[in-house]
C-alpha positions in Angstrom: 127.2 66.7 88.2 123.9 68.8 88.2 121.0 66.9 88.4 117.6 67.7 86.3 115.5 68.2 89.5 118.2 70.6 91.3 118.7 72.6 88.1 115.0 72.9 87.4 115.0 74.1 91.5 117.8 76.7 90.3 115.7 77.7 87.3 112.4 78.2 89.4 114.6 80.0 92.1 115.2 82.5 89.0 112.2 83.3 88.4 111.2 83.5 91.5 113.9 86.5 92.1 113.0 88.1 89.3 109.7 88.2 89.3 109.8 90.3 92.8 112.0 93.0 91.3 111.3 96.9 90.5 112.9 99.3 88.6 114.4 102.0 91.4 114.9 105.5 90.5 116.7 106.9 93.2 116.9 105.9 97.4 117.6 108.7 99.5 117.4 109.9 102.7 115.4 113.7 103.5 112.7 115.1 105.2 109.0 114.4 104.9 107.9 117.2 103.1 103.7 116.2 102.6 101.0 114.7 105.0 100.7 113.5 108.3 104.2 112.5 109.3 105.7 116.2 107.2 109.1 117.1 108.4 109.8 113.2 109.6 113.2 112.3 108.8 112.9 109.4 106.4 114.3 107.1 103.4 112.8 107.4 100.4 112.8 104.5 98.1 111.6 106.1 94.4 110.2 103.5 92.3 109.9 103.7 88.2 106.7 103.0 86.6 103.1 105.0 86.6 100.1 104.8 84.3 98.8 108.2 85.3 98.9 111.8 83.9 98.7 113.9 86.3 98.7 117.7 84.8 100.3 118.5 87.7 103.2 115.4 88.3 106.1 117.1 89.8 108.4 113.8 89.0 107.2 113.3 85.8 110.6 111.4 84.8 109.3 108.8 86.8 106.8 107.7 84.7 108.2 105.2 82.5 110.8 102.2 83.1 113.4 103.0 80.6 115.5 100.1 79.6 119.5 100.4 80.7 118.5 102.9 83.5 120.4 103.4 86.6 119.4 104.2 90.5 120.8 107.2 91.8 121.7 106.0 95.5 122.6 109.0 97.6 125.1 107.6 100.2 126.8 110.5 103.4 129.7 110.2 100.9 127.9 111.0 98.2 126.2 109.6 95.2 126.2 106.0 93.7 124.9 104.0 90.5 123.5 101.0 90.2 121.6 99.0 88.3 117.9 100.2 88.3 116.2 96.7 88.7 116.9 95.7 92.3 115.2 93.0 94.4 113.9 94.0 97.7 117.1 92.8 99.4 119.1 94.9 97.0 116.8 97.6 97.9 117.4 97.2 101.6 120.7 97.7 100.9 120.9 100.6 99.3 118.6 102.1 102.2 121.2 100.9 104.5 123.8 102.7 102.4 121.4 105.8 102.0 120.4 106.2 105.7 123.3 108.6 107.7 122.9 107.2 110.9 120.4 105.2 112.5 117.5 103.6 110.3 114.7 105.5 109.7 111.3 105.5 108.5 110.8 104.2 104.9 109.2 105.8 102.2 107.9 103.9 99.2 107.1 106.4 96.5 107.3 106.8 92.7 105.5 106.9 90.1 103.5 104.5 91.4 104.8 102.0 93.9 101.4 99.4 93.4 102.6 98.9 90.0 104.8 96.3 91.9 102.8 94.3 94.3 105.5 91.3 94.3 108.4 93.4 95.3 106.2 95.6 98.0 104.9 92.6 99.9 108.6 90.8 99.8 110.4 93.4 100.5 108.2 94.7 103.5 109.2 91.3 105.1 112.9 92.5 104.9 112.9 96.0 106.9 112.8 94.9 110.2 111.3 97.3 112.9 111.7 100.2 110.4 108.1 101.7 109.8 107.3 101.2 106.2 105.0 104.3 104.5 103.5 104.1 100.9 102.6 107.1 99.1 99.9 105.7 96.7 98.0 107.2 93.8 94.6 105.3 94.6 94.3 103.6 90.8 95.1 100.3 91.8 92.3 99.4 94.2 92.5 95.4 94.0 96.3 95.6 94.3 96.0 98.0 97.3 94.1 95.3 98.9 96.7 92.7 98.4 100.0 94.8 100.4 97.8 97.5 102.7 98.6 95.1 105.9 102.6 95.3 105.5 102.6 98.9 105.7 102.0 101.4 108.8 101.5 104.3 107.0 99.4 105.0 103.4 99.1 108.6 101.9 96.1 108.0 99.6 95.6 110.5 97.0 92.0 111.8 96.0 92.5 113.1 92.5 90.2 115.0 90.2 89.8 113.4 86.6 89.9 116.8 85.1 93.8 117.2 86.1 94.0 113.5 84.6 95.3 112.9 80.7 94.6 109.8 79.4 96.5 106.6 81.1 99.1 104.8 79.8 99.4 101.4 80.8 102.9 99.9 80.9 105.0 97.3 78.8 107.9 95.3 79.0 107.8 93.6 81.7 105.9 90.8 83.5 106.4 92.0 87.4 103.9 95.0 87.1 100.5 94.2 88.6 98.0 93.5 85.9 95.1 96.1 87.2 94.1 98.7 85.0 94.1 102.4 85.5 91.2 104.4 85.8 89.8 105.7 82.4 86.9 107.7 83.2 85.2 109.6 85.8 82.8 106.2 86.9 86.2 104.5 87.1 88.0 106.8 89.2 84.9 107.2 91.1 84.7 103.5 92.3 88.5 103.1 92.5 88.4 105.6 94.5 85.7 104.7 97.2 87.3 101.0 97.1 90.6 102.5 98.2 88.8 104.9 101.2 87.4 101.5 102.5 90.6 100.1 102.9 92.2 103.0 104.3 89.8 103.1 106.7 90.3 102.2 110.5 94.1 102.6 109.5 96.6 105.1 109.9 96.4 106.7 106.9 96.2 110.2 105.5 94.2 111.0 102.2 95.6 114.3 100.3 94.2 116.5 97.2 96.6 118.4 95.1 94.7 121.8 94.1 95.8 123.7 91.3 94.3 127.1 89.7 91.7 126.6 87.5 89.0 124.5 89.4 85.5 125.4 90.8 85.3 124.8 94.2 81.9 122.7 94.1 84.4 120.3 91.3 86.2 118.8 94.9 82.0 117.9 96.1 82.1 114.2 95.1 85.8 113.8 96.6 85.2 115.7 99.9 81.3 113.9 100.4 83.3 109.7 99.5 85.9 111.0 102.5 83.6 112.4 104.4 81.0 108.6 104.2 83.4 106.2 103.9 86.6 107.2 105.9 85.8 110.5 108.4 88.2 109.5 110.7 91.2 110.0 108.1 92.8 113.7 108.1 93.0 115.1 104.8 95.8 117.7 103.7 94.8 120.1 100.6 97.8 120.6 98.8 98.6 123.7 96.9 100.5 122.9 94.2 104.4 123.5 93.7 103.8 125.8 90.6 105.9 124.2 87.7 106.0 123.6 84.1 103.0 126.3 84.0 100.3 124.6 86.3 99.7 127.3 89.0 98.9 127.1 92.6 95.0 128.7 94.3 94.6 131.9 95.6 93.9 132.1 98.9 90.2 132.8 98.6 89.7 130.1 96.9 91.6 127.4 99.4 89.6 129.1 102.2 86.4 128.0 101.1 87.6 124.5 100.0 88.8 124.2 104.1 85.4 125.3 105.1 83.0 122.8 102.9 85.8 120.2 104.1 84.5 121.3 107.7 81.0 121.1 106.9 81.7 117.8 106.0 83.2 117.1 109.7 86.4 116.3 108.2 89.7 116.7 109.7 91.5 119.1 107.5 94.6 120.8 107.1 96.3 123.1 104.2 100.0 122.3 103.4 102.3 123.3 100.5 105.1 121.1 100.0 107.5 121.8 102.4 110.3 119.9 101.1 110.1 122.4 97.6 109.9 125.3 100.2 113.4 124.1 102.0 114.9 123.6 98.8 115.4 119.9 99.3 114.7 116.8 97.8 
């Protein structure tokens, strides 16, 4: 016989579980090819799900949770499906099948990994002595705040609103955190000065993607916020990986971007990504 209070328990237990899962696109293990720990070997644990519209997005299938989708887990023997919404011991797992020897470094990327707040902070209590990283977009200042002490690493971006479309705010599920995207230049502006506090004082790494077509002097507000509010964090200027007809800086143009960074008194450092130049994932 089940009693009213114990299947109310199992009900609430439910819930519970499912309100701390993600949607995963694909776990696998590589090489850091971006920011401070580049050429790391890690596990990378690709979540579904991003507001943003970044002209520039070089996994822009990873922008929407698509209903009946599968994660791609790529084990030593090769690759395996399962069912995309995992909870964060499901999503250990497959990093344990993922990882080819000894357990690495983990990677939280995406889309956007703060569109998931529940799942980050349960599952962080799950991977042991494995360093955890999160590769963040910066949009999500408030949730930042909430799962910035369970990680050892964040990779902040510092994006210009000009290579931003408008966002689109996702649907269809409760689990996602409730903070809006950026919509405007005064909105990425705070969001992003919220997000340089907190990064502050912590290992961290910020990084700007630079694509052809921008003024040097359009970078300004972005360099001067790094430069007041978080000096001490190195910041990598990323060319980007041309694709789907966005087109990387010329050289001249990258050279003086270094140098107003260094009038600044910043800590900077020009990398392409090396993954894309490896021909790796």
């Amino acid at each position: 016989m089940v009693f009213p209070v114990e299947e109310t328990r199992k009900e609430a237990d439910s819930v519970e579980r499912e309100s701390r899962e993600a949607p995963i696109i694909e776990v696998f293990a590589s090489i850091q090819g971006e920011g401070l720990y580049v050429g790391q070997p890690q596990v990378f644990l690709r979540l579904a799900g991003c507001p943003l519209r970044c002209t520039w997005c070089d996994t822009p299938g990873s922008w929407a949770v698509r209903e009946g989708a599968s994660a791609r887990i790529m084990t030593p023997e090769g690759p395996l499906r399962r069912d995309a919404w995992a909870t964060p011991l499901e999503a250990l797992t497959h990093i344990g099948q993922a990882e080819p020897r000894e357990p690495r470094t983990v990677s939280i990327t995406g889309g956007e990994p703060l569109m998931w707040p529940e799942f980050l902070l349960a599952f962080a209590t799950m991977v042991g002595e494995r360093p955890l990283h999160l590769e963040t977009a910066g949009a999500h200042p408030e949730t930042l705040a909430r799962v910035a002490d369970v990680f050892d690493h964040i990779s902040l971006d510092l994006k210009l609103p000009a290579d931003l479309g408008a966002p689109e705010e996702l649907s269809g599920s409760e689990n996602f955190t409730r903070e809006s995207a950026p919509n405007s230049a005064s909105d990425w502006r705070e969001a992003r000065r919220s997000c340089l506090k907190l990064i502050a004082q912590r290992d961290a790494c910020a990084k700007i993607v630079v694509a052809k077509g921008r003024q040097v002097h359009d970078y300004a507000a972005l360099l001067e916020d790094l430069a007041h509010l978080a000096p001490e964090v190195p910041l990598f200027l990323q060319p980007v990986t041309p694709m789907g007809g966005v087109e990387g800086p010329d050289h001249a143009f990258l050279g003086d971007l270094v140098e107003d960074a260094r009038d600044l008194g910043l800590d900077v450092r020009v990398l392409p990504q090396v993954h894309r130049s490896m021909g790796i994932a």
